[in-house]
ChimeraX commands (.cxc) that place a marker at each C-alpha (Angstrom):
marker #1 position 288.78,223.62,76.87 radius 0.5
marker #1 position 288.49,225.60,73.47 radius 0.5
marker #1 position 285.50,224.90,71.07 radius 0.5
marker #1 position 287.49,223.77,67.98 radius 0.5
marker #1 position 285.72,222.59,64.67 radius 0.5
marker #1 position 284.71,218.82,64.15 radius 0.5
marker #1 position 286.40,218.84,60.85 radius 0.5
marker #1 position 289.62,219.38,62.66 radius 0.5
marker #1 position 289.44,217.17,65.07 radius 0.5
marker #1 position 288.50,214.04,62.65 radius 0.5
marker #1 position 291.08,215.16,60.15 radius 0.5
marker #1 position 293.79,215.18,62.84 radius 0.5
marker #1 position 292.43,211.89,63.47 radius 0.5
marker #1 position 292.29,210.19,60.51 radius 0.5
marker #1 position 295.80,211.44,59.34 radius 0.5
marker #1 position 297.37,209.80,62.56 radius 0.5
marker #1 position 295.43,206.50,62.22 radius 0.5
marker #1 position 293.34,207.06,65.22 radius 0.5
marker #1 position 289.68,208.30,66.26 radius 0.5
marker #1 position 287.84,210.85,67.68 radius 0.5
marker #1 position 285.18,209.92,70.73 radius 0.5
marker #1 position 281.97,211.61,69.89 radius 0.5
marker #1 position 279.61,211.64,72.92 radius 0.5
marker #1 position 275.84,212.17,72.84 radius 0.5
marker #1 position 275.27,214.97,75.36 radius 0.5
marker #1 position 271.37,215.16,76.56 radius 0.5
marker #1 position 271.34,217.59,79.03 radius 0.5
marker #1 position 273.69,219.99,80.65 radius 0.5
marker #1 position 274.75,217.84,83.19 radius 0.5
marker #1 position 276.12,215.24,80.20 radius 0.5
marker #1 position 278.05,218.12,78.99 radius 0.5
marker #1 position 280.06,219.01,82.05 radius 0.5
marker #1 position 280.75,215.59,82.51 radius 0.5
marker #1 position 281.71,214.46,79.04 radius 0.5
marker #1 position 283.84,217.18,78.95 radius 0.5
marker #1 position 285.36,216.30,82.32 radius 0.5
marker #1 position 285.86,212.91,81.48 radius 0.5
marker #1 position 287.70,213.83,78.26 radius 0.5
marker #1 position 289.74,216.97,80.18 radius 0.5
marker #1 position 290.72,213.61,82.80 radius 0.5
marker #1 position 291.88,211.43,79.61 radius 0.5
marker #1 position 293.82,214.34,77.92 radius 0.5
marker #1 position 291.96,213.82,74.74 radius 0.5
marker #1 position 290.28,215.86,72.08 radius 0.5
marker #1 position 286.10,214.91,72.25 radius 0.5
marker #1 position 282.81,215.75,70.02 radius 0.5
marker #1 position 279.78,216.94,71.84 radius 0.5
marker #1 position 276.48,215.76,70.06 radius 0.5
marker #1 position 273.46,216.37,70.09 radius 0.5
marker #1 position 270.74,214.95,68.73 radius 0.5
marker #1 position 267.62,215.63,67.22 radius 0.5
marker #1 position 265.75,213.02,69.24 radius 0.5
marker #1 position 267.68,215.20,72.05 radius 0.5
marker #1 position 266.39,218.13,70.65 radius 0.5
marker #1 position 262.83,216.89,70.42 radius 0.5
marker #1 position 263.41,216.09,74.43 radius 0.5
marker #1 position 264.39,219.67,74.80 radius 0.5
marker #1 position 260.60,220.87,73.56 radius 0.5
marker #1 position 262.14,221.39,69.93 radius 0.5
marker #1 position 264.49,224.30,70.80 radius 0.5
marker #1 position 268.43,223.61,69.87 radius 0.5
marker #1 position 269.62,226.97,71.04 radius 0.5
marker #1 position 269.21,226.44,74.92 radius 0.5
marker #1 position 271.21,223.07,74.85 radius 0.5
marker #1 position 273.45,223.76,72.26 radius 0.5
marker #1 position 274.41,226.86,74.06 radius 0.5
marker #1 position 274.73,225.11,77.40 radius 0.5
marker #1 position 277.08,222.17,76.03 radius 0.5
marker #1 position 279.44,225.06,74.31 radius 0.5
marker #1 position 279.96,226.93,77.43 radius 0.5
marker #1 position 280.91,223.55,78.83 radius 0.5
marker #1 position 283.16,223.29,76.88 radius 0.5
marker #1 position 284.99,226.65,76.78 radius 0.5
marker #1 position 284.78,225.97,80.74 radius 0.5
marker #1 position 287.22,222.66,80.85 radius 0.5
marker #1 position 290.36,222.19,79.28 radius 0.5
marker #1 position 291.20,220.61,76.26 radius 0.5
marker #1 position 289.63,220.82,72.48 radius 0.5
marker #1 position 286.09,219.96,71.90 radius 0.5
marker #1 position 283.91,220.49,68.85 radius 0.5
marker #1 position 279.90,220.39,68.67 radius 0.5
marker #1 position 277.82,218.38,66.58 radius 0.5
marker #1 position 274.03,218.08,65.36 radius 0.5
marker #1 position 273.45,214.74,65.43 radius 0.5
marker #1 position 270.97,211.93,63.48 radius 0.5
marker #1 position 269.17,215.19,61.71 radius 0.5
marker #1 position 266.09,213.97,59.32 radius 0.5
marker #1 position 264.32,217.42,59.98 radius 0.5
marker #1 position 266.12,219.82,57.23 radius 0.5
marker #1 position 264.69,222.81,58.79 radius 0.5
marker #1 position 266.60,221.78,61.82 radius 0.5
marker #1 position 269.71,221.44,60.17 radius 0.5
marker #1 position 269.18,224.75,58.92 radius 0.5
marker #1 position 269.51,225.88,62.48 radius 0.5
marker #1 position 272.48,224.36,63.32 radius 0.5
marker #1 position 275.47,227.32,61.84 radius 0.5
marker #1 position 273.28,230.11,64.25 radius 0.5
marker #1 position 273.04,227.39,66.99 radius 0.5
marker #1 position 276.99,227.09,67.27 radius 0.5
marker #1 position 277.53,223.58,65.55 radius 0.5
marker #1 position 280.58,223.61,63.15 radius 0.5
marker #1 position 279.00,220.08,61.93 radius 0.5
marker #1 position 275.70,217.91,61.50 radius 0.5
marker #1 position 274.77,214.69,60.68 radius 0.5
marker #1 position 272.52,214.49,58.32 radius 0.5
marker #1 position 270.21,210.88,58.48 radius 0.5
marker #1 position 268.75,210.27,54.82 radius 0.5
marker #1 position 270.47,206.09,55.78 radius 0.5
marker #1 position 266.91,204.38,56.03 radius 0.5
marker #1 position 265.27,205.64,52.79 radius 0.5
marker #1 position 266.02,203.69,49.52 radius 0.5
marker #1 position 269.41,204.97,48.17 radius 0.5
marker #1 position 268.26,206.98,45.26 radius 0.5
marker #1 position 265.75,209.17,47.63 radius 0.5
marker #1 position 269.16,208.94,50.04 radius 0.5
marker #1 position 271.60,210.50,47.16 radius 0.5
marker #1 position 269.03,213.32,46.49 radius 0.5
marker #1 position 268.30,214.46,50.27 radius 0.5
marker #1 position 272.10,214.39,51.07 radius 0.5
marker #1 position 273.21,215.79,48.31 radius 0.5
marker #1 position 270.93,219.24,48.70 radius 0.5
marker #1 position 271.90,218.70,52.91 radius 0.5
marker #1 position 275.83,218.96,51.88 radius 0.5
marker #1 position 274.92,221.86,49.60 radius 0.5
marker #1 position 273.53,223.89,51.75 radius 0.5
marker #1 position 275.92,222.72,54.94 radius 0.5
marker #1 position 278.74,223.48,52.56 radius 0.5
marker #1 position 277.39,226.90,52.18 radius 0.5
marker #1 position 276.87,227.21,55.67 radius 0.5
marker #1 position 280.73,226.17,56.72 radius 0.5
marker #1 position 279.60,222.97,58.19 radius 0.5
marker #1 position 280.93,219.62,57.88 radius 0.5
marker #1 position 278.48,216.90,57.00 radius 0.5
marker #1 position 278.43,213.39,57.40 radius 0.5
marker #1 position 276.14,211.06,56.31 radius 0.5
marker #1 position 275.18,207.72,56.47 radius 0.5
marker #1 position 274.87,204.72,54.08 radius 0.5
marker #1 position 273.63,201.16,54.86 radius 0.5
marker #1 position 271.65,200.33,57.92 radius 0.5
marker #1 position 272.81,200.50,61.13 radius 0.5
marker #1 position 270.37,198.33,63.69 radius 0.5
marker #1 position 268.91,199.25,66.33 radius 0.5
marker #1 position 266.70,202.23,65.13 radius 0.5
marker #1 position 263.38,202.83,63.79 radius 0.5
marker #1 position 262.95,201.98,60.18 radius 0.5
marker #1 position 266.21,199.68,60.18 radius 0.5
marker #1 position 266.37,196.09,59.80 radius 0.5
marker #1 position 266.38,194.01,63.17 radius 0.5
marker #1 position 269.58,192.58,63.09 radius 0.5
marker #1 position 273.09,194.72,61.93 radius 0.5
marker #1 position 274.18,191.32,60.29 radius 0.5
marker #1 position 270.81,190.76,58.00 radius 0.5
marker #1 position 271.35,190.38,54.49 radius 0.5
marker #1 position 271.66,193.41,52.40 radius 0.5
marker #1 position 272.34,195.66,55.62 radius 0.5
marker #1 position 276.28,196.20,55.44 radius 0.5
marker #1 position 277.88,199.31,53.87 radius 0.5
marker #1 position 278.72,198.39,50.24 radius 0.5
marker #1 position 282.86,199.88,49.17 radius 0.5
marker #1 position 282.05,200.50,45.53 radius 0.5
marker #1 position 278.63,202.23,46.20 radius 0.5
marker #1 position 280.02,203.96,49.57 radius 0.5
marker #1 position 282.46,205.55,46.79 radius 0.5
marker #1 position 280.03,206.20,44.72 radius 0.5
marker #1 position 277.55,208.08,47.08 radius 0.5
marker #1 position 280.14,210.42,48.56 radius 0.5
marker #1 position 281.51,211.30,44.90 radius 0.5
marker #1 position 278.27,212.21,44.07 radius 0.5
marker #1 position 276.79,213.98,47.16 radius 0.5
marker #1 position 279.91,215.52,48.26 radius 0.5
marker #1 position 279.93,214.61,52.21 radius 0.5
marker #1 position 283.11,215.51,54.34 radius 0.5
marker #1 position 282.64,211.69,56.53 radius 0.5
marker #1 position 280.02,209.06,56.09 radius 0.5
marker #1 position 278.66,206.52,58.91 radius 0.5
marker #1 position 279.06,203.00,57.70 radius 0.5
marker #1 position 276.75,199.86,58.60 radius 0.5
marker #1 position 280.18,196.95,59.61 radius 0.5
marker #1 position 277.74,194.82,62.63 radius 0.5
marker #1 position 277.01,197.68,65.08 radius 0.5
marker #1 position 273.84,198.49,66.40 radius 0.5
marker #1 position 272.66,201.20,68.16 radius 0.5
marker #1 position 271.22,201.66,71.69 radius 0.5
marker #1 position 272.78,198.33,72.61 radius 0.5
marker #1 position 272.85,197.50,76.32 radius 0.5
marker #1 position 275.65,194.98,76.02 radius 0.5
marker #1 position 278.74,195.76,74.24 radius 0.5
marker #1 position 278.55,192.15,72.08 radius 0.5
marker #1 position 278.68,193.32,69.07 radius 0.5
marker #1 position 280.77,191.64,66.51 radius 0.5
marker #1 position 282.29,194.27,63.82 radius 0.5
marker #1 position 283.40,193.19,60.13 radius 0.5
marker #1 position 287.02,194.72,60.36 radius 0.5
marker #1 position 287.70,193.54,57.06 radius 0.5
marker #1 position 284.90,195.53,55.54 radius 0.5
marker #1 position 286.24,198.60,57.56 radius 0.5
marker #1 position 289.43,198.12,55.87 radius 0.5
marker #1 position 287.88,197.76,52.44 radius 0.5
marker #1 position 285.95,200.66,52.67 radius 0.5
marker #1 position 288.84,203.11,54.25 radius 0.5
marker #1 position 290.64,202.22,50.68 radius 0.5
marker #1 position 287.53,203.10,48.86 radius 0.5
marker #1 position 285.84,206.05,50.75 radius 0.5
marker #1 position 288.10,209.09,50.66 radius 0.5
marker #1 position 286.63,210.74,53.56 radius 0.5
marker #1 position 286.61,209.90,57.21 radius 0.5
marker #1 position 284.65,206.77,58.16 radius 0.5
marker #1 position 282.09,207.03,61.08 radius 0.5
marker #1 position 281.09,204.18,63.64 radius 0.5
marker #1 position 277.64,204.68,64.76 radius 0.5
marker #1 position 276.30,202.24,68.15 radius 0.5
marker #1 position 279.62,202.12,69.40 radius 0.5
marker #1 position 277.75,201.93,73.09 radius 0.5
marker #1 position 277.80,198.08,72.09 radius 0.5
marker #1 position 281.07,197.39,71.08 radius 0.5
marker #1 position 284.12,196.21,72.99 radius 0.5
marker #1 position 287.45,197.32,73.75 radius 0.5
marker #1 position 289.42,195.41,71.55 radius 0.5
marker #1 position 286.96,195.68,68.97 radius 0.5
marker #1 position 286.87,199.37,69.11 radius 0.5
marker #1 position 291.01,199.05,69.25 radius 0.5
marker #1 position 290.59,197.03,65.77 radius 0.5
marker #1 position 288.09,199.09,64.23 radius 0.5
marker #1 position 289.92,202.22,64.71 radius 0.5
marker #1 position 292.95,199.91,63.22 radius 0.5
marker #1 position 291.26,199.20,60.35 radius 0.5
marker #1 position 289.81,202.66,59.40 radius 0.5
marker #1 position 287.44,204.36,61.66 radius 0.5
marker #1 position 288.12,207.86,62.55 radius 0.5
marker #1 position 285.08,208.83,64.74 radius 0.5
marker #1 position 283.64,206.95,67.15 radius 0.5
marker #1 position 279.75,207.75,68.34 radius 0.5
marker #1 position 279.22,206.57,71.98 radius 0.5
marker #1 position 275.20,207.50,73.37 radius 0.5
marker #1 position 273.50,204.90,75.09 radius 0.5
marker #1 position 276.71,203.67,77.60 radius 0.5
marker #1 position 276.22,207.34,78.96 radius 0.5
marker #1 position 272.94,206.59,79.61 radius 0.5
marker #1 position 273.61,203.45,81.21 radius 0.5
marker #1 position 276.29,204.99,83.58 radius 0.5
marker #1 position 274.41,207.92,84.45 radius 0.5
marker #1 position 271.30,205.56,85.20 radius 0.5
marker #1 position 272.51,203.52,87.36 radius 0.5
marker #1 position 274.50,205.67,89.48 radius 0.5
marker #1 position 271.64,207.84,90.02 radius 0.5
marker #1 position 269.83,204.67,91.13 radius 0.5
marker #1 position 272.50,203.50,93.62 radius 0.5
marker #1 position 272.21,207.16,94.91 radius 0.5
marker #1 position 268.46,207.03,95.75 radius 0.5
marker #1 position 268.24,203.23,96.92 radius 0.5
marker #1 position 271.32,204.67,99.58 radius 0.5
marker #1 position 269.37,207.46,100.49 radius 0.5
marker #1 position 265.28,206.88,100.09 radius 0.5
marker #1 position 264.79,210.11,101.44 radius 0.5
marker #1 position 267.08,212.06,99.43 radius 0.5
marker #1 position 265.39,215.48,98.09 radius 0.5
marker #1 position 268.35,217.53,96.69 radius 0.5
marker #1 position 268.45,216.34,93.09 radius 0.5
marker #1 position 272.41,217.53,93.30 radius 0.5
marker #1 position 273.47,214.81,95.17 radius 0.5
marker #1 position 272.41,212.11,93.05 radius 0.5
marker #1 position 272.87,214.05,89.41 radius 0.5
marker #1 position 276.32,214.76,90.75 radius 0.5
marker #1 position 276.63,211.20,90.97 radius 0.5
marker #1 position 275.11,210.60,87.38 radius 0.5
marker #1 position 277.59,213.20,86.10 radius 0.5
marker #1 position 280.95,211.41,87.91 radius 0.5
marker #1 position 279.85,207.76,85.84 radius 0.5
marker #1 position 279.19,209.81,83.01 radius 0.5
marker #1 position 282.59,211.60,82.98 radius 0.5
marker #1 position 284.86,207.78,84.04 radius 0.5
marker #1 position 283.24,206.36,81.23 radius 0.5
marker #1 position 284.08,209.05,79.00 radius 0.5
marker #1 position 287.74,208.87,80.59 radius 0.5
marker #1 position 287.46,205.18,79.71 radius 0.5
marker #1 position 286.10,205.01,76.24 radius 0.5
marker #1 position 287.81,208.11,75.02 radius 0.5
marker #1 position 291.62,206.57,75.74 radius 0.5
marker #1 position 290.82,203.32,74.06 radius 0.5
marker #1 position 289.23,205.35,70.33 radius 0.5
marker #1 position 292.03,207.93,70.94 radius 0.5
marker #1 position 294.75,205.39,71.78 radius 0.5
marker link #1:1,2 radius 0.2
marker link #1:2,3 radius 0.2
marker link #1:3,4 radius 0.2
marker link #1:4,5 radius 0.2
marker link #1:5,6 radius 0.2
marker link #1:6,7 radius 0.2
marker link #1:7,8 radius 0.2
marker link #1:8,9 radius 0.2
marker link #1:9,10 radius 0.2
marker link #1:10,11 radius 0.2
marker link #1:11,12 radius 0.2
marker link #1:12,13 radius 0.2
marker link #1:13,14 radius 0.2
marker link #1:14,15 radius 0.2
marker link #1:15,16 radius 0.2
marker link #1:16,17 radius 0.2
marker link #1:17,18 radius 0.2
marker link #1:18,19 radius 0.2
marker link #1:19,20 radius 0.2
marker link #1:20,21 radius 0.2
marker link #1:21,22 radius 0.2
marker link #1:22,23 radius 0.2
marker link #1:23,24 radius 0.2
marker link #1:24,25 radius 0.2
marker link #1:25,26 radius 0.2
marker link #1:26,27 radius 0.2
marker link #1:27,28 radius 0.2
marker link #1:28,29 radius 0.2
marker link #1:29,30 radius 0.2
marker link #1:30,31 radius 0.2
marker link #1:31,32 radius 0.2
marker link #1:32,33 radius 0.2
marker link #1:33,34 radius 0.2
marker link #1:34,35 radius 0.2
marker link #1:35,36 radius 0.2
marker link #1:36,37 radius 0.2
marker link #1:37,38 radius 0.2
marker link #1:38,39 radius 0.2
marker link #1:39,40 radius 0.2
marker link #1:40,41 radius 0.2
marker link #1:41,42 radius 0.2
marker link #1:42,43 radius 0.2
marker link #1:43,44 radius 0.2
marker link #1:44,45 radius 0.2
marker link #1:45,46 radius 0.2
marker link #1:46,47 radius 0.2
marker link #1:47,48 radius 0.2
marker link #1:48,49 radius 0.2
marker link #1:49,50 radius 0.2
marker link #1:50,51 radius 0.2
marker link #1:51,52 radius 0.2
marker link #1:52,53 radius 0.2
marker link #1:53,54 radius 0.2
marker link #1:54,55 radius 0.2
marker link #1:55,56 radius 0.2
marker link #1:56,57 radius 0.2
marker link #1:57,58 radius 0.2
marker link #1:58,59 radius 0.2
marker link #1:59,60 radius 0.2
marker link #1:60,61 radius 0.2
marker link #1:61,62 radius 0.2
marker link #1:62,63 radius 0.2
marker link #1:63,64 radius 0.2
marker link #1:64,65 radius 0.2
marker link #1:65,66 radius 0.2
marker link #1:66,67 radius 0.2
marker link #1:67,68 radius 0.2
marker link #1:68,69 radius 0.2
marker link #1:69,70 radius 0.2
marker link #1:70,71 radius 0.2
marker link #1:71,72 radius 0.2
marker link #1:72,73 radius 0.2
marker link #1:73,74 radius 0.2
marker link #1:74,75 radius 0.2
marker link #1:75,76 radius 0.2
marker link #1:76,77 radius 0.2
marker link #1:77,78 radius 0.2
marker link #1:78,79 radius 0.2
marker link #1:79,80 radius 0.2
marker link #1:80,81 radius 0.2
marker link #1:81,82 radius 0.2
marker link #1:82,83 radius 0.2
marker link #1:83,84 radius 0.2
marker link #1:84,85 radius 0.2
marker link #1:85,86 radius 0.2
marker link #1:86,87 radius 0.2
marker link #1:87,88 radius 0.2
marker link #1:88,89 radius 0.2
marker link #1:89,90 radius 0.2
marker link #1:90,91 radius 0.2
marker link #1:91,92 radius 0.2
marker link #1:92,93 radius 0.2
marker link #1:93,94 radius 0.2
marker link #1:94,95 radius 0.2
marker link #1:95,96 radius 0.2
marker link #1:96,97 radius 0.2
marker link #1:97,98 radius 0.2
marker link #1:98,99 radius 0.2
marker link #1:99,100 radius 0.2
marker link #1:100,101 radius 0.2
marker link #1:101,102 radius 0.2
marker link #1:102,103 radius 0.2
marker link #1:103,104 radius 0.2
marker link #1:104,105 radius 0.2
marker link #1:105,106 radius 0.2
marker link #1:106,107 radius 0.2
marker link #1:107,108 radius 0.2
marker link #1:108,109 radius 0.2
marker link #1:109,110 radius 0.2
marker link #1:110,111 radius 0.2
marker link #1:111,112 radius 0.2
marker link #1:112,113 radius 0.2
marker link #1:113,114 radius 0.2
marker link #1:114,115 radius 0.2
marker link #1:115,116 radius 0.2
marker link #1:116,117 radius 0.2
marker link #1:117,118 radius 0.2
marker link #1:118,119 radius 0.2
marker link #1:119,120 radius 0.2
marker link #1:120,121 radius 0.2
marker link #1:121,122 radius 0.2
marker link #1:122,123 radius 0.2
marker link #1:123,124 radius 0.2
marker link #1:124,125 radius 0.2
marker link #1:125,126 radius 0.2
marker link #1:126,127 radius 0.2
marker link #1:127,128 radius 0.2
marker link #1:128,129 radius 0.2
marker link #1:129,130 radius 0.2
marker link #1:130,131 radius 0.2
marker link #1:131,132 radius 0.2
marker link #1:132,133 radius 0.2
marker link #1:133,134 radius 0.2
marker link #1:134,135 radius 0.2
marker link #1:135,136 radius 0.2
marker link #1:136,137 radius 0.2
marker link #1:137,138 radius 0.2
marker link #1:138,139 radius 0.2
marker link #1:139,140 radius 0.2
marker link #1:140,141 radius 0.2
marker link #1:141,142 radius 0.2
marker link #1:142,143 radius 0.2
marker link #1:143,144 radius 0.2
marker link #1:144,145 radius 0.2
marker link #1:145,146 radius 0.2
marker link #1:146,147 radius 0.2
marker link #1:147,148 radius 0.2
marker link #1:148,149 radius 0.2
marker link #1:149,150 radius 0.2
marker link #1:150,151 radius 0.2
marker link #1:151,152 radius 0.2
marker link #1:152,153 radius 0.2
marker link #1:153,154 radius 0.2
marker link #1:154,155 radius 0.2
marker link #1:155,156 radius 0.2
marker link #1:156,157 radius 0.2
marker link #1:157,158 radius 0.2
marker link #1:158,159 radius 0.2
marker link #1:159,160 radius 0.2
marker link #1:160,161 radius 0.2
marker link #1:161,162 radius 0.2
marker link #1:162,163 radius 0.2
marker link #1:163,164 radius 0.2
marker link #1:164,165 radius 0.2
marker link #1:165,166 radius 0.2
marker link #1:166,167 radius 0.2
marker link #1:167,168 radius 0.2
marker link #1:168,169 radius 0.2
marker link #1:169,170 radius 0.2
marker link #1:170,171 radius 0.2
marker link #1:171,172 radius 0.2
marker link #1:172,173 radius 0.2
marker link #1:173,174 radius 0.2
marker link #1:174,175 radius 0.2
marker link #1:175,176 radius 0.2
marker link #1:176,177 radius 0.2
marker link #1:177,178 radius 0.2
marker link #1:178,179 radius 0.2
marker link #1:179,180 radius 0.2
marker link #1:180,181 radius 0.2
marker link #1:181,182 radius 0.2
marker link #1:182,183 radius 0.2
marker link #1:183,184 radius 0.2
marker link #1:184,185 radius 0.2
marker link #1:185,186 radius 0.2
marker link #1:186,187 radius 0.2
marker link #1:187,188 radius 0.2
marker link #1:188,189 radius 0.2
marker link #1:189,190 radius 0.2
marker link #1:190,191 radius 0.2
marker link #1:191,192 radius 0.2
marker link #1:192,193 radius 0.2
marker link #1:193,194 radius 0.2
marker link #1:194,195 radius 0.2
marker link #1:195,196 radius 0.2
marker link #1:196,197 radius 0.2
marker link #1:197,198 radius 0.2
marker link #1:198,199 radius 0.2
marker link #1:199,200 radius 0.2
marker link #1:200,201 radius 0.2
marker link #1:201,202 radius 0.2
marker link #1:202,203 radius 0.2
marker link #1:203,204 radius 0.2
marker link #1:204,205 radius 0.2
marker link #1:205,206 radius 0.2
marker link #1:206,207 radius 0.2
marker link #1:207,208 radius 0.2
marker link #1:208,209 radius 0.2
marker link #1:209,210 radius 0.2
marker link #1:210,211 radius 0.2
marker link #1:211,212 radius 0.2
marker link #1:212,213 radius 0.2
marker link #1:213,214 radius 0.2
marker link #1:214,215 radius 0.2
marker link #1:215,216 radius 0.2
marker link #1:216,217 radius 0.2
marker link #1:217,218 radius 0.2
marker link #1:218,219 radius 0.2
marker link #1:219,220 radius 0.2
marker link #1:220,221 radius 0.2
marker link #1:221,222 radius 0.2
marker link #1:222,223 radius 0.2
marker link #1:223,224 radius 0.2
marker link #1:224,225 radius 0.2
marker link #1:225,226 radius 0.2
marker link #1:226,227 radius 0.2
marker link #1:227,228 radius 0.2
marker link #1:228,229 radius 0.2
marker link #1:229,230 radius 0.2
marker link #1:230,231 radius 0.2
marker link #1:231,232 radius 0.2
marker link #1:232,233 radius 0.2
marker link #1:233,234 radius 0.2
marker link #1:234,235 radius 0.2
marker link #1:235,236 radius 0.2
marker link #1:236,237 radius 0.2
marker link #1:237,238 radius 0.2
marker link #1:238,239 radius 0.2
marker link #1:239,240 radius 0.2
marker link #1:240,241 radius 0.2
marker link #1:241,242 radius 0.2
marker link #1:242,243 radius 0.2
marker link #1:243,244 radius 0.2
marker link #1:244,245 radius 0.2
marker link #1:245,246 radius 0.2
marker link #1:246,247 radius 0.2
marker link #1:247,248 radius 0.2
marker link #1:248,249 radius 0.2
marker link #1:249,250 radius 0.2
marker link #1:250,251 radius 0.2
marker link #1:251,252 radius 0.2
marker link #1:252,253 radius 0.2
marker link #1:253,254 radius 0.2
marker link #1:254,255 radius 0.2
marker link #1:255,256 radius 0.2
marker link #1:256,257 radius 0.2
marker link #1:257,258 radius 0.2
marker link #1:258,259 radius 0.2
marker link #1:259,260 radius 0.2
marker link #1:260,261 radius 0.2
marker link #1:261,262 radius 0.2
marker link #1:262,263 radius 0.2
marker link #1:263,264 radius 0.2
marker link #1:264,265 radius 0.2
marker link #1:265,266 radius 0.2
marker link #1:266,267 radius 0.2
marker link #1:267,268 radius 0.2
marker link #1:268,269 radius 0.2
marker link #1:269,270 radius 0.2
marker link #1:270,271 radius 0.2
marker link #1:271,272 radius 0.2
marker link #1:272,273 radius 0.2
marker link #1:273,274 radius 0.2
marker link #1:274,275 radius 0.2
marker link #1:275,276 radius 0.2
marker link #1:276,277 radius 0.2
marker link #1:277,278 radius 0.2
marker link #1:278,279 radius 0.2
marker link #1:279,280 radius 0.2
marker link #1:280,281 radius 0.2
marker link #1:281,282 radius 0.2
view
């Protein structure tokens, strides 16, 4: 594979109508596999990482960023790499000399004039950095400091305001709240495509889905339809991963050599990226 920019990848994208499949990558092990899973789907694939990931990895973005774009140089097909859910702005300040060619930058659960002013100085500086940003507006559930249901009053992604916001803070692609929530163990979730289509004729950049982990097929199918152009899949990595590794150790009790059962973890991991990828990337 060849490490390609994120701004390529969803502008290719969104000028044929489809999506990218952006995969939250924890450890090296997610890497190899995403990027095996999207080399065995012939498809184009984000690597993300997280700050929550980052936090995991004692703070230090260098190690796994470094890891996950080695990965993908190692595979065969385009991938980009992207810092993902940032709050921390000295953090995103890492991200150019860490190898990212994009960040998301979180500023979605403050009120929306403190969110206008924090993304507006994050684009500024990405911008001066080279890197894409994308931001998000509305609430998406299933994360601290959101409301506890994606369909509570006041929680969807407004068209005229969404238009508004990225006018005035100047982000390349913004994550909008439509009925997904994240870290969703069942993919139930019911998505308002009409609101996607609404705000794809109002937003001039990309639009993001965020908690796509709980969203089905055909509802992924529609909401790429309708407007989306990058897709953010996290927690159905973790549940593939998780329960293969499981299977592995209830087969074997004894089992000592963590590289039979991670190798195991890694081969869900890269079918469901095979999977998920081809239905986003049609």
């Amino acid at each position: 594979m060849s490490l390609v920019s994120t701004r390529e990848l969803v502008a290719a994208a969104a000028a044929e109508r489809r999506a990218v499949a952006a995969f939250n990558v924890i450890t090296l092990e997610y890497a190899e596999a995403v990027t095996a899973g999207a080399a065995a789907a012939g498809i184009p694939v984000i690597l993300q990482i997280s700050e929550n990931a980052v936090r995991f990895h004692g703070g230090q973005v260098a190690p796994i960023a470094r890891a996950a774009a080695e990965a993908a140089r190692a595979g065969g097909g385009d991938v980009a790499l992207h810092l993902d859910h940032v709050t921390d702005i000295e953090l995103l300040h890492k991200a150019a000399d860490a190898g990212f060619s994009s960040a998301m930058f979180d500023a979605g659960a403050q009120p929306y004039a403190e969110n206008l002013a924090a993304t507006s100085a994050a684009a500024r500086w990405a911008h001066g950095a080279g890197l894409w940003l994308e931001a998000e507006l509305g609430y998406v559930g299933g994360k601290p400091g959101a409301p506890a249901s994606a369909h509570a009053a006041g929680v969807r992604t407004d068209p005229e305001e969404a238009a508004r916001y990225v006018a005035d803070t100047g982000v390349d692609a913004l994550a909008v709240a439509v009925g997904s929530s994240h870290a969703m163990t069942e993919r139930s979730a019911t998505l308002d495509h009409a609101l996607i289509g609404r705000l794809r004729e109002a937003v001039p950049v990309p639009l993001v889905l965020h908690g796509s982990s709980g969203v089905a097929d055909d509802e992924l199918r529609r909401a790429v339809a309708a407007g989306i152009a990058k897709v953010n899949i996290g927690t159905a990595l973790g549940i593939a991963f998780t329960r293969a590794v499981r299977d592995a150790l209830a087969a074997d009790p004894a089992a000592s050599d963590p590289r039979r059962y991670l190798s195991r973890g890694g081969e869900a991991i890269a079918e469901t990226v095979r999977q998920l990828g081809a239905v986003v990337s049609g």
